[in-house]
C-alpha positions as CSV (number, residue, x, y, z in Angstrom):
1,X,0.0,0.0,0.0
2,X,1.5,3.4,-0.7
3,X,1.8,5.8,1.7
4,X,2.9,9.5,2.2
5,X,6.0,9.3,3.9
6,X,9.3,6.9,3.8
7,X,12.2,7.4,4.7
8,X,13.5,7.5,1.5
9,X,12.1,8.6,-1.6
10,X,13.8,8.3,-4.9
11,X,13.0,10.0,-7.9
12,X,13.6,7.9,-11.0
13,X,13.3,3.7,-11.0
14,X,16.0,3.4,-13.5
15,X,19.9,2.0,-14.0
16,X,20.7,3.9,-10.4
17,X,17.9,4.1,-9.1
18,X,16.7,0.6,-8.6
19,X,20.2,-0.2,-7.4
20,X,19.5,2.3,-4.4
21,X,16.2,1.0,-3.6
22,X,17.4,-2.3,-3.1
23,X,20.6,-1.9,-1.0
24,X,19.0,0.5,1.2
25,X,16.2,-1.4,1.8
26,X,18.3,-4.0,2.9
27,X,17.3,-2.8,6.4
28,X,14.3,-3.8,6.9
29,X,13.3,-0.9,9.9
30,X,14.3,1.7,6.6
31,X,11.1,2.5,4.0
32,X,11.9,3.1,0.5
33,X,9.4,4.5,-2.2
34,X,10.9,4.9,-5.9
35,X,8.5,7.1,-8.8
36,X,9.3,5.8,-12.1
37,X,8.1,7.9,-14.5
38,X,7.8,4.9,-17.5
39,X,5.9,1.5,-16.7
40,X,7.4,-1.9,-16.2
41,X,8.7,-3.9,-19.4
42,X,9.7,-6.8,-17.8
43,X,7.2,-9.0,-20.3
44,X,8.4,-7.0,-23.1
45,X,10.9,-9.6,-24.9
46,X,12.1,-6.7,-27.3
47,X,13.7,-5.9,-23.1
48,X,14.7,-9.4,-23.1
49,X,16.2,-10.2,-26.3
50,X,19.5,-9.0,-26.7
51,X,19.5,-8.2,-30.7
52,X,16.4,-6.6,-30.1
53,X,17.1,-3.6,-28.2
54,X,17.0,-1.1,-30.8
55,X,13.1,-2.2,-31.5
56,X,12.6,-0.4,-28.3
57,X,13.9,2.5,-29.5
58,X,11.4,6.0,-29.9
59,X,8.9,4.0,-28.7
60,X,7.2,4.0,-25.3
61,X,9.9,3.2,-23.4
62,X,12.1,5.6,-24.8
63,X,12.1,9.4,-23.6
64,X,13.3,10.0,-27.5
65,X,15.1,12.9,-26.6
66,X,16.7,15.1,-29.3
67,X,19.5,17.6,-28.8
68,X,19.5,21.2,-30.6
69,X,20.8,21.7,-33.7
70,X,24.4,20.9,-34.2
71,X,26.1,23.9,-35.5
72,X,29.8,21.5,-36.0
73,X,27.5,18.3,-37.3
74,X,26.3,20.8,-40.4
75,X,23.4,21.7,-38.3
76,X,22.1,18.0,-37.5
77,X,20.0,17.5,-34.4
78,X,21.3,14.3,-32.7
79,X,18.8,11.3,-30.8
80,X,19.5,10.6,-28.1
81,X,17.5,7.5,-26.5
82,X,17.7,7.1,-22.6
83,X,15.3,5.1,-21.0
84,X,11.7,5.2,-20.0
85,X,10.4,2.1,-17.9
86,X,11.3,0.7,-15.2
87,X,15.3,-0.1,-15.2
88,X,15.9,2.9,-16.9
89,X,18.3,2.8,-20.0
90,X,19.6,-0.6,-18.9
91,X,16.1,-2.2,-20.7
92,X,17.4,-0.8,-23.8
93,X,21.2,-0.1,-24.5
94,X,23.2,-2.2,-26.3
95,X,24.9,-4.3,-23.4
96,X,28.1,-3.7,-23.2
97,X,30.0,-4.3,-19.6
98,X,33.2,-2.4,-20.7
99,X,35.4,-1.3,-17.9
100,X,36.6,2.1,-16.9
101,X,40.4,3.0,-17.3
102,X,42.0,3.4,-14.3
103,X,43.5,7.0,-14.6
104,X,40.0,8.5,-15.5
105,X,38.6,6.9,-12.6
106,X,41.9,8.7,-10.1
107,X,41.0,11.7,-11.9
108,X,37.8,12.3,-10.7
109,X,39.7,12.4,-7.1
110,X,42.0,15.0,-8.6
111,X,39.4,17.5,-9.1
112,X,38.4,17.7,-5.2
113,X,36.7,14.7,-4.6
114,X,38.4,12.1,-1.8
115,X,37.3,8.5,-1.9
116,X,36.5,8.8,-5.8
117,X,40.2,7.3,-7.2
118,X,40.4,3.8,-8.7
119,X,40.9,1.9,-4.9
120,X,38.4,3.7,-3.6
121,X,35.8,2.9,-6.1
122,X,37.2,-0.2,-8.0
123,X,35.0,-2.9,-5.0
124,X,31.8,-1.2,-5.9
125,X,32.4,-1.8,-9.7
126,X,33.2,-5.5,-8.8
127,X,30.0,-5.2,-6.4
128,X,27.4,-4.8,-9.1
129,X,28.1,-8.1,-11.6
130,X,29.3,-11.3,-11.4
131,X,32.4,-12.7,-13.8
132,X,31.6,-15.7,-16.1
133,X,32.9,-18.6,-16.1
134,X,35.0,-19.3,-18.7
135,X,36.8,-23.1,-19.4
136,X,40.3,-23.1,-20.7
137,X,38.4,-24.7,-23.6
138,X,37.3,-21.3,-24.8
139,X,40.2,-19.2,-23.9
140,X,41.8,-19.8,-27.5
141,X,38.6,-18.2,-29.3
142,X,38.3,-15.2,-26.9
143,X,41.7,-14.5,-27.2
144,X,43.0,-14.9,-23.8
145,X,46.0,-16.5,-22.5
146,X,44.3,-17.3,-19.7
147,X,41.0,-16.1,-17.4
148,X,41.3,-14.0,-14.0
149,X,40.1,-15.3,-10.7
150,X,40.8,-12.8,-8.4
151,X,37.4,-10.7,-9.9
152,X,35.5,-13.8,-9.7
153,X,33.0,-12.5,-7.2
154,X,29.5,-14.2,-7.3
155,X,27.8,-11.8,-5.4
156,X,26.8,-9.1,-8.1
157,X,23.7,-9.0,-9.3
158,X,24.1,-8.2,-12.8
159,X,25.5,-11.1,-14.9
160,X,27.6,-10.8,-17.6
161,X,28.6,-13.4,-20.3
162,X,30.6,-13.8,-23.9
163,X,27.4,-14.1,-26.6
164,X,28.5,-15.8,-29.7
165,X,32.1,-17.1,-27.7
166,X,32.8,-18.7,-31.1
167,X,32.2,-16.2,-33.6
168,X,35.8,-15.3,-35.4
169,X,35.9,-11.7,-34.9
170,X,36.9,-12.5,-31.5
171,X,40.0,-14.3,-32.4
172,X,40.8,-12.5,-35.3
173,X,40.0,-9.0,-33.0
174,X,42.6,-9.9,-30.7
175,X,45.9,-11.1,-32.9
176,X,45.0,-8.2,-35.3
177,X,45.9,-5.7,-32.6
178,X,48.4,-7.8,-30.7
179,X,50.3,-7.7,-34.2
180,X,50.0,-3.8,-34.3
181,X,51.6,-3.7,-30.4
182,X,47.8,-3.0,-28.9
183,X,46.7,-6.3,-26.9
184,X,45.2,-5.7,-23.6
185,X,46.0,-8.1,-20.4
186,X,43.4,-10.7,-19.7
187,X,42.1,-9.2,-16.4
188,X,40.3,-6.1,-18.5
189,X,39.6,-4.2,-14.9
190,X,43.3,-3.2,-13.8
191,X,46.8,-2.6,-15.3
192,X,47.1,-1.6,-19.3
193,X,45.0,1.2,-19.9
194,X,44.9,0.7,-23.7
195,X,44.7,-2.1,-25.8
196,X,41.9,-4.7,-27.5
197,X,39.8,-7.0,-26.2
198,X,36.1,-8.8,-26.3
199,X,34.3,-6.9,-24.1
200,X,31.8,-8.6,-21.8
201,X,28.0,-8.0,-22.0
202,X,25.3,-7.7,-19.5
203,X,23.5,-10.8,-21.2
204,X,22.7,-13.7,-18.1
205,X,25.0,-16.6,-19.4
206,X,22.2,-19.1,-18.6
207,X,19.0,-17.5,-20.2
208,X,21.0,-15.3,-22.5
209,X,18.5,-12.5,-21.6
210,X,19.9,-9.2,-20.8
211,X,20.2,-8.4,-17.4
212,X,19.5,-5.2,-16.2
213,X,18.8,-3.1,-13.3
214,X,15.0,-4.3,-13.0
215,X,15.2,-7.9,-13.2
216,X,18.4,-8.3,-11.3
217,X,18.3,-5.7,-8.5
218,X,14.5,-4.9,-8.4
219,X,12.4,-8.5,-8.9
220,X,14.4,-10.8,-6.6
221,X,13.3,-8.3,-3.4
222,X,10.1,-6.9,-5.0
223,X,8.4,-8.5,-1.8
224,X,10.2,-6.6,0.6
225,X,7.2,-5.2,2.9
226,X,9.5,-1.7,3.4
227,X,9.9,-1.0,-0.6
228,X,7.5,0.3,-2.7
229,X,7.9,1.2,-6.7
230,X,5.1,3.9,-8.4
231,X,5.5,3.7,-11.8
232,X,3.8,5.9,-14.9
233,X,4.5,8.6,-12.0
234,X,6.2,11.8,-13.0
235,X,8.0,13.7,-10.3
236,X,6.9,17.3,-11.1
237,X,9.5,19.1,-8.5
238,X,11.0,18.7,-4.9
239,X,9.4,20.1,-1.6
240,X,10.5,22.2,0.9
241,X,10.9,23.0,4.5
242,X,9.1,26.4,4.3
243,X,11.2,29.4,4.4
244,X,14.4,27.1,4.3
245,X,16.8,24.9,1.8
246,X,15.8,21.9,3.4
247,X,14.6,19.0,1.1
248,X,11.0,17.2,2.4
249,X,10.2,15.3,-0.6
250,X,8.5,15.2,-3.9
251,X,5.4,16.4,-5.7
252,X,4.4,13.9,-8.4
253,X,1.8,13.4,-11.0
254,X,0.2,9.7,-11.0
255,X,-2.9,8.3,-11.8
256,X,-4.6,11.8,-13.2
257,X,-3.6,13.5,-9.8
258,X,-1.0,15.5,-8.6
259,X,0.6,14.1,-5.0
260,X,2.8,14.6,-2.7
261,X,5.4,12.0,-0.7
262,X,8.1,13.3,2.1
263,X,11.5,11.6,3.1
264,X,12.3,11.0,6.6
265,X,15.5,11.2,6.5
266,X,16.6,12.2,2.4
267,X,15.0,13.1,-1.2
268,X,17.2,11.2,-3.5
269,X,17.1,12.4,-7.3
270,X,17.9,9.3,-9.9
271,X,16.5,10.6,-12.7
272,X,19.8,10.6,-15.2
273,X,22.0,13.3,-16.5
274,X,18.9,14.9,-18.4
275,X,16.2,14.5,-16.8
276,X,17.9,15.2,-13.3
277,X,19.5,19.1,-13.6
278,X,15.5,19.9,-15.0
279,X,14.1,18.9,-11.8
280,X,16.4,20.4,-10.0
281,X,15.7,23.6,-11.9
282,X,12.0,23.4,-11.6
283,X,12.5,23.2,-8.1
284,X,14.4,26.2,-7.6
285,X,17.9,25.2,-7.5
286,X,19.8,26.2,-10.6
287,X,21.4,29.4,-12.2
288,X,19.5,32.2,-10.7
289,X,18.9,33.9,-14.4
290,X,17.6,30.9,-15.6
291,X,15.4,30.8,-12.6
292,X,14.0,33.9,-12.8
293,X,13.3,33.5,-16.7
294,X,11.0,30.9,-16.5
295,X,9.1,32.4,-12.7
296,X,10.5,29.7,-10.6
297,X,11.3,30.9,-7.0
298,X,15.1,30.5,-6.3
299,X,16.1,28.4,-3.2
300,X,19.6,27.9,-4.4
301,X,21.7,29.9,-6.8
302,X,23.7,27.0,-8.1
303,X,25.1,27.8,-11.5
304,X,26.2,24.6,-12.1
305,X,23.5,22.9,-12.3
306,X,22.6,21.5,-16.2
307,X,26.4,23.0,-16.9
308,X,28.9,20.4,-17.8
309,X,27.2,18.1,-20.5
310,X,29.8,15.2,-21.8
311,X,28.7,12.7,-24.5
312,X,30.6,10.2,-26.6
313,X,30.2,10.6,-30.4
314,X,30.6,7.3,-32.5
315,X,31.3,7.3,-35.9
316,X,30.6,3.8,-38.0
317,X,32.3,2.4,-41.0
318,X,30.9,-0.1,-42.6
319,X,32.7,-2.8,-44.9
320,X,31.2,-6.0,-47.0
321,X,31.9,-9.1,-45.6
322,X,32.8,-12.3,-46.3
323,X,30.3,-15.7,-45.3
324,X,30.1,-14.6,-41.8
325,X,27.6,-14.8,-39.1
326,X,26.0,-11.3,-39.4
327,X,22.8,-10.0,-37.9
328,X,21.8,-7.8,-41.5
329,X,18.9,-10.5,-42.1
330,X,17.7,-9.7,-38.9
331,X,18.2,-5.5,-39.7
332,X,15.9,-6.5,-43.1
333,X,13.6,-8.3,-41.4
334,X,13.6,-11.2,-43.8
335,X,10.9,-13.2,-42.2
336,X,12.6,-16.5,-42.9
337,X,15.7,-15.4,-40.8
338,X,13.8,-14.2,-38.2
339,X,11.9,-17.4,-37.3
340,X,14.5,-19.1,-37.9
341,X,16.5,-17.0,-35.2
342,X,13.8,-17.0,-32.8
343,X,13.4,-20.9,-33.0
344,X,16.6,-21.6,-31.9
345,X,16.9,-18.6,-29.1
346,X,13.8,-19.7,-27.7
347,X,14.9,-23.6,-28.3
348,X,18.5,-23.6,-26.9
349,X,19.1,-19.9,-26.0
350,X,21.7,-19.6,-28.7
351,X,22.2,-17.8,-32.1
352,X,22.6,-14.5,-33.5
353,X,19.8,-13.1,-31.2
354,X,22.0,-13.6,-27.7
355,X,23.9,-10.6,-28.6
356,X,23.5,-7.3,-29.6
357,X,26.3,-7.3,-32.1
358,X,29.2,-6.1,-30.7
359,X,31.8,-8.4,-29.3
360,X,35.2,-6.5,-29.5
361,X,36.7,-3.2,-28.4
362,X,39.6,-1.4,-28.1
363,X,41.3,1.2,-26.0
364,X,43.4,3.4,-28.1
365,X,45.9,6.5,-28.0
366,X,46.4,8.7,-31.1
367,X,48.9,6.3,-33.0
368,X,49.6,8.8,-35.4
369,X,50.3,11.6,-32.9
370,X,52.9,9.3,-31.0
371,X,56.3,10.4,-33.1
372,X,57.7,13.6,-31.7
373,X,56.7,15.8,-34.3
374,X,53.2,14.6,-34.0
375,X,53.6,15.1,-30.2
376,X,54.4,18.7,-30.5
377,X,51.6,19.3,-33.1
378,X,49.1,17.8,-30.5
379,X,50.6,20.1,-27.6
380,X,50.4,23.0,-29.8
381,X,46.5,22.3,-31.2
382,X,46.1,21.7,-27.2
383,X,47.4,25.2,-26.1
384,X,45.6,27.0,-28.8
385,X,42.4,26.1,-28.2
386,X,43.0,25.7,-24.0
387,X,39.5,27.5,-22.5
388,X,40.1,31.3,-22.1
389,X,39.1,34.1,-19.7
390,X,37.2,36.7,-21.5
391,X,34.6,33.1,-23.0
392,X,33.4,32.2,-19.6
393,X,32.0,33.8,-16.6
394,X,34.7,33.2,-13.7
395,X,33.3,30.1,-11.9
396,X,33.0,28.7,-15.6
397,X,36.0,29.0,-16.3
398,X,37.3,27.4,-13.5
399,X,35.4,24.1,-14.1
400,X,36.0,24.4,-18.2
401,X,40.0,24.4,-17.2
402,X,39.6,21.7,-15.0
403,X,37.8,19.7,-16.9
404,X,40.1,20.4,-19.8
405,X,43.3,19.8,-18.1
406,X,42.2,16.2,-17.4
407,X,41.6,15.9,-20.9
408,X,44.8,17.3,-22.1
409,X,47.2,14.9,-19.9
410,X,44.8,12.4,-21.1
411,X,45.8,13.0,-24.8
412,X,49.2,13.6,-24.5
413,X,49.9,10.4,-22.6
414,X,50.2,7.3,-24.8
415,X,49.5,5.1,-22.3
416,X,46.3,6.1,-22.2
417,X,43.2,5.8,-24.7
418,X,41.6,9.0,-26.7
419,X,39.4,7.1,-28.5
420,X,37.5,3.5,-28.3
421,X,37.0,1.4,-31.4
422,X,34.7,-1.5,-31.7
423,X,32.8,-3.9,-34.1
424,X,29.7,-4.8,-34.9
425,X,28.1,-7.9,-36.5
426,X,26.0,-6.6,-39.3
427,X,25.3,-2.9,-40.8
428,X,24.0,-0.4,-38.2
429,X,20.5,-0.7,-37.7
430,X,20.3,3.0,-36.4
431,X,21.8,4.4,-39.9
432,X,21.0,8.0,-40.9
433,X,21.0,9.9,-44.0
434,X,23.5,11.8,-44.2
435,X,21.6,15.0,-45.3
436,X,18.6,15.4,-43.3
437,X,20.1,13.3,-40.4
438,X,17.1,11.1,-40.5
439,X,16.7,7.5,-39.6
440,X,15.2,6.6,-43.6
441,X,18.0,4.8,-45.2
442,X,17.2,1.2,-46.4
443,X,19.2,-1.3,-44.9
444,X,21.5,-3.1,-47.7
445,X,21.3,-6.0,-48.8
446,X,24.3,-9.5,-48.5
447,X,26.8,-9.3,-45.2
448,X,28.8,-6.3,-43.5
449,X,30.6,-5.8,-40.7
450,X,31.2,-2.2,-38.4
451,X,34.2,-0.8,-37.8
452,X,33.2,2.0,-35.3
453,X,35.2,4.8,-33.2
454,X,34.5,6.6,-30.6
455,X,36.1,10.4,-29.7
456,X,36.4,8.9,-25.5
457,X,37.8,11.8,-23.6
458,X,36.0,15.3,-25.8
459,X,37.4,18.5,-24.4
460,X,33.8,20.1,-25.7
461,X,30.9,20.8,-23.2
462,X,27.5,21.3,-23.7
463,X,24.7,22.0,-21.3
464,X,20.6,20.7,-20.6
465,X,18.5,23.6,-19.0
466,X,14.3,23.6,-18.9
467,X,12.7,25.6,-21.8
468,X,10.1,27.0,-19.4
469,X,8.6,25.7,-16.0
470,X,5.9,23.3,-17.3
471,X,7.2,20.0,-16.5
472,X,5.7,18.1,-19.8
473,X,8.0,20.3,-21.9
474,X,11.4,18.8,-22.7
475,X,15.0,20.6,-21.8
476,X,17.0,22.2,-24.2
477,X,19.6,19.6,-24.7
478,X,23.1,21.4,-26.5
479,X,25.9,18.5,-26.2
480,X,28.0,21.3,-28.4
481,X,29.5,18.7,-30.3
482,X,33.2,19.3,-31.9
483,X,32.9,23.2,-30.8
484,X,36.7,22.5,-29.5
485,X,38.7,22.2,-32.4
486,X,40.6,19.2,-30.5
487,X,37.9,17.0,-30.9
488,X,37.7,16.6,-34.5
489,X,41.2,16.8,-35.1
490,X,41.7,13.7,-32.5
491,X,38.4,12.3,-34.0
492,X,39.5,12.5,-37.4
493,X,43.4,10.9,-36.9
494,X,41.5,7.7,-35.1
495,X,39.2,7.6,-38.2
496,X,41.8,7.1,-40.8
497,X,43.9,4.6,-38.3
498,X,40.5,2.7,-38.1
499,X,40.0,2.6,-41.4
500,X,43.4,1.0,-41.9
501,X,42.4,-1.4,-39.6
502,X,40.6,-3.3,-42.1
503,X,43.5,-4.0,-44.5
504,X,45.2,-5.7,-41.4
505,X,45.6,-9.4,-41.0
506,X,43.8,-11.4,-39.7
507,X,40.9,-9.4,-39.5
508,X,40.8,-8.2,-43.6
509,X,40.3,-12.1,-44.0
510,X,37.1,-11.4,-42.7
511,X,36.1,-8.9,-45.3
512,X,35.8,-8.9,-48.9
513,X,38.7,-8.3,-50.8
514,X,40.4,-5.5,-51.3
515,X,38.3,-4.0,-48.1
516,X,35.3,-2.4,-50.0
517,X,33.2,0.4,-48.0
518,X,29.3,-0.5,-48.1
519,X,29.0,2.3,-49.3
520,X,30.8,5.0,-51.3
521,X,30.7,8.1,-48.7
522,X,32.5,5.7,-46.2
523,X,35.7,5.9,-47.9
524,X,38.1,8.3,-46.4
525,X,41.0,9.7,-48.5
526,X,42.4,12.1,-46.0
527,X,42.6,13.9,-42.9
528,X,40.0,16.4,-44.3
529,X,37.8,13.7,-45.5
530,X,37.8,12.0,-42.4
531,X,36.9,15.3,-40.8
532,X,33.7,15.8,-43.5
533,X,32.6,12.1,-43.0
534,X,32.8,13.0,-39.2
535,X,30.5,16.0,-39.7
536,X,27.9,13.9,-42.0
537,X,28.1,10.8,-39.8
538,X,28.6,11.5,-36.1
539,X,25.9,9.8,-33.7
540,X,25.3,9.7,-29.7
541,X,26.4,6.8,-27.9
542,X,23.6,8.1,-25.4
543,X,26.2,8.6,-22.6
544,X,25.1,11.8,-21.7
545,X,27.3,12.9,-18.2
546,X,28.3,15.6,-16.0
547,X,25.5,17.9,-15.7
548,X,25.3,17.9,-12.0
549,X,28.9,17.5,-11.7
550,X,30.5,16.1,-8.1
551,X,32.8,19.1,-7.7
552,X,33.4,21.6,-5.2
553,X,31.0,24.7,-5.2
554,X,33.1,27.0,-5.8
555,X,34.2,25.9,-9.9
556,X,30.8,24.9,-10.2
557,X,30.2,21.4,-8.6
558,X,26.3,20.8,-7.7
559,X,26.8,17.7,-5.5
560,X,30.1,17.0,-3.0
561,X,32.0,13.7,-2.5
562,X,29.3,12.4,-0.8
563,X,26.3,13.2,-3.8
564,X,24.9,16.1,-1.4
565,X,23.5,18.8,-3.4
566,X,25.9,21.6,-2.5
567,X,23.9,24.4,0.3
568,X,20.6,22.0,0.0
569,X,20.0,19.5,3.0
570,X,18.7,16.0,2.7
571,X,18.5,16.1,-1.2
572,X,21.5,13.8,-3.3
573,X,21.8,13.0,-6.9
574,X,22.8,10.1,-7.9
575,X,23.1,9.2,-11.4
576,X,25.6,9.7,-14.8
577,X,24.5,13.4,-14.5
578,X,27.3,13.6,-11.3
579,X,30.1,11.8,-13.2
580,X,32.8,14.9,-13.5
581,X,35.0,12.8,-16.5
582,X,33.3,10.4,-19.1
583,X,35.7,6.7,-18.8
584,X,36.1,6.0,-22.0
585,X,34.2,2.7,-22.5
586,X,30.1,2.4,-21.7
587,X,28.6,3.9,-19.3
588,X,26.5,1.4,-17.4
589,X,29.3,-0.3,-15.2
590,X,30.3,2.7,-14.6
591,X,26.5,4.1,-13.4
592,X,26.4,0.9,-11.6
593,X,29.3,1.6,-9.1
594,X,28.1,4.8,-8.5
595,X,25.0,3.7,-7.0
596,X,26.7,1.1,-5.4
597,X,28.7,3.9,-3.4
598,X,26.4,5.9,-2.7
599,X,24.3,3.1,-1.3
600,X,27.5,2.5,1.1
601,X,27.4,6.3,1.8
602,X,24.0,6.5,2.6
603,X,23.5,3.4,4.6
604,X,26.8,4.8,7.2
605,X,25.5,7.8,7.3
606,X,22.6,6.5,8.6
607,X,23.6,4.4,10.8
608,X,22.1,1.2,8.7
């Protein structure tokens, strides 16, 4: 039975927020109450099925958001899908368990926040999923010289597996990049920062469903009498202490009717890096002008708040393939493949359906930038475009350097990755045309494979802020894509050396001879080309970040070490909108440990 008052209420039932509801209601004398704004899709087996999660995308469990036109993506607005339903955008990404590097990570620390280097946060990582098992047998295939033990934990909830362990882009992945000097270690969570490896999904190795926040941390203690989930419930804006900066709870909209709920002991916002900073802002904590723009009574000037937007752009290229296992007949929805797919996933759990495509990755530095001339060209293009007084208010500045001096010893050290490449069995199902930016173009016809890169550590910021102070209306989203010259000039170099890629044994035995782009405008002659494609091509990985950054107040931090909202008590965020520095792989383990901290954090703090 719902009721008005818990002792903690979060707002937002998705990737972090179900992870919070069930480790604090480990205590049973401590009442929990989560308002999901989208419904449950745990019957849905679009949710289930791994190759099926972009069927769920712009559909009802997808907020569908869209960012502002792009003036450095020739004017293109960008999707990006985050989800709506209960589990959040775990129910529909694309399952990848990649791991953080670990100098990222120690970063976070550097910019004034203790207890957020690797150590410190590396046990909640290993806290939220449990390691496959893997038998010597299979080693060969994956490309390992052998399988770690000491992350073995069987504790985590989520469970992550190998999909298609047999497929030869694995094996062929590997020695390619081992070849070029770029082979990770085995135990993907510590030492080498850069290198390639098969990356781990968040598919249950048994029932080769995915597994995500809702069926792995909600369902098993659904039945605890002191949690309670409201979902198809839209938090409209937080309550307060009257005539103070004290957080009491939430208003909400739910069944036709506005409510109200108050916290006990803390209002907990979950709601993800967009969808957090507006309600925040529609509850009076954000940039004061904002504020007062839309009539919304301030009761914190925090400037930071919606500041500070980070987003991976991926760029795909595709190439024809030889007779290998590809999921295009799937993408064309030939009927005949489809059954014959879905008869032996729902038969044996195996096939082309127990993944969502991708299988490999790699951590990468700027290969071409690593001579000493190249070196000095990348220090100069760093100092010239280094965030200036005179383009930022003062206390933006401050964060814009910070953030940008991370960035910069990121680049410049070879040891560490500026940009993520992966593969991908089959021609992208998400494909745009390249004019209108439009999801219209007709999937083609025989066998491809993806060679994709992502830009991992931009130096470019953008920002979400409300458009007025009716909750239905969406924020303004503005990633500002590429508006750092950096970023396309780093973007660009890893293009080429991608492209490259496919002329390199043994992986070009894997394509059609000599490597043919699907199609024509993937070819890349040059620098400059690479740089037009870029422009034409570009798409969200939807790992949109830092727009309620944990930094101190004072260079424009909204939440402290501890996920307080800076001069507001009781009220933490908790999401990918706190995460100062993007890692450069997914998102998800990384929104996982998060919770899983500030769980811990919680739970000391209150004595549970």
């Amino acid at each position: 039975m719902a009721l008005n008052s818990y002792d903690f209420v979060i707002a937002g039932g998705g990737t972090a927020g179900l992870v919070l509801a069930s480790r604090l209601s480990e205590d049973e004398s401590q009442s929990v109450l989560v308002i999901e704004a989208g419904s449950d899709q745990s019957d849905n087996l679009q949710a289930k099925i791994p190759a099926f999660y972009a069927a769920l995308l712009g559909g009802k469990a997808d907020w569908n958001f869209a960012s502002v036109a792009q003036p450095n993506l020739l004017g293109r607005t960008v999707q990006l899908n985050q989800g709506k339903a209960l589990g959040g955008s775990s129910i529909l990404n694309a399952q990848v368990f990649a791991p953080p590097t670990p100098g990222i990570i120690d970063s976070w620390a550097s910019l004034g926040n203790d207890g957020w280097d690797w150590e410190s946060l590396r046990s909640f990582y290993e806290k939220s999923y449990t390691y496959p098992s893997i038998p010597k047998s299979s080693w060969e295939t994956l490309g390992i010289g052998s399988w770690p033990t000491q992350n073995n934990n069987d504790q985590g909830p989520i469970q992550t597996s190998f999909p298609l362990a047999t497929h030869p882009i694995r094996k062929a992945w590997v020695e390619t990049f081992e070849k070029l000097g770029y082979r990770k270690d085995d135990d993907l969570w510590v030492d080498r920062s850069i290198g390639a490896f098969n990356n781990l999904a968040s598919v249950d190795p048994i029932s080769r469903e995915r597994s995500q926040s809702a069926n792995r941390y909600y369902d098993p203690i659904k039945n605890r009498k002191n949690i309670h989930v409201l979902t198809n419930a839209t938090v409209e804006k937080i309550l307060f202490k009257e005539g103070s900066t004290d957080a009491i709870g939430f208003q909400y909209h739910h069944d036709s009717t506005t409510k109200s709920v108050t916290a006990r002991k803390e209002v907990i916002i979950a709601a993800g890096a967009i969808q957090s900073p507006k309600i925040l802002e529609l509850s009076g904590i954000g940039k004061r002008d904002i504020l007062v723009q839309h009539g919304i009574d301030v009761v914190k000037d925090l400037p930071g708040v919606g500041e500070g937007l980070q987003d991976h752009l991926v760029v795909d290229l595709c190439f024809e393939a030889e007779d290998l296992e590809t999921r295009d007949a799937i993408i064309r929805r030939e009927p005949e493949a489809v059954q014959k797919a879905m008869v032996e996933y729902m038969a044996n759990r195996t096939g082309i359906l127990t993944s969502s495509g991708t299988l490999t990755y790699a951590y990468m530095p700027v290969n071409t930038l690593k001579s000493q001339d190249g070196h000095q060209r990348l220090q100069t293009l760093l100092e010239e475009n280094r965030p200036k007084k005179g383009n930022f208010e003062e206390r933006d500045l401050a964060r814009a350097l910070a953030f940008y001096d991370v960035a910069e010893k990121a680049l410049l050290d070879p040891s560490m990755p500026s940009g993520v490449y992966l593969s991908s069995l089959g021609q992208n199902p998400l494909e745009s045309d390249p004019v209108t930016g439009q999801r219209t173009y007709k999937p083609l016809p025989g066998k491809h494979l993806v060679l994709a890169g992502i830009l991992s550590h931009p130096t470019s910021r953008g920002s979400v802020h409300i458009q007025s102070s009716n909750v239905s209306d969406v924020p303004a989203i503005d990633p500002n894509y590429l508006s750092n010259p950096v970023d396309i000039e780093i973007f660009a170099e890893h293009m080429l050396y991608l492209q490259s890629l496919a002329s390199a044994s043994p992986l070009s035995e894997l394509l059609k001879r000599p490597p043919k782009p699907s199609r024509a405008i993937s070819h890349l002659a040059d620098l400059e080309g690479a740089k037009d494609y870029i422009r034409i091509r570009a798409a969200s990985m939807w790992h949109p970040a830092g727009t309620c950054p944990m930094l101190p107040e004072e260079i424009g931090g909204v939440v402290d070490s501890h996920l307080r909202v800076h001069g507001v008590k009781n009220l933490r965020v908790v999401d990918a909108s706190i995460v100062p520095v993007l890692p450069p792989g997914n998102l998800q383990s990384t929104v996982y440990a998060v919770a899983e901290k500030a769980a811990s954090l919680i739970k000391s703090q209150h004595g549970s």
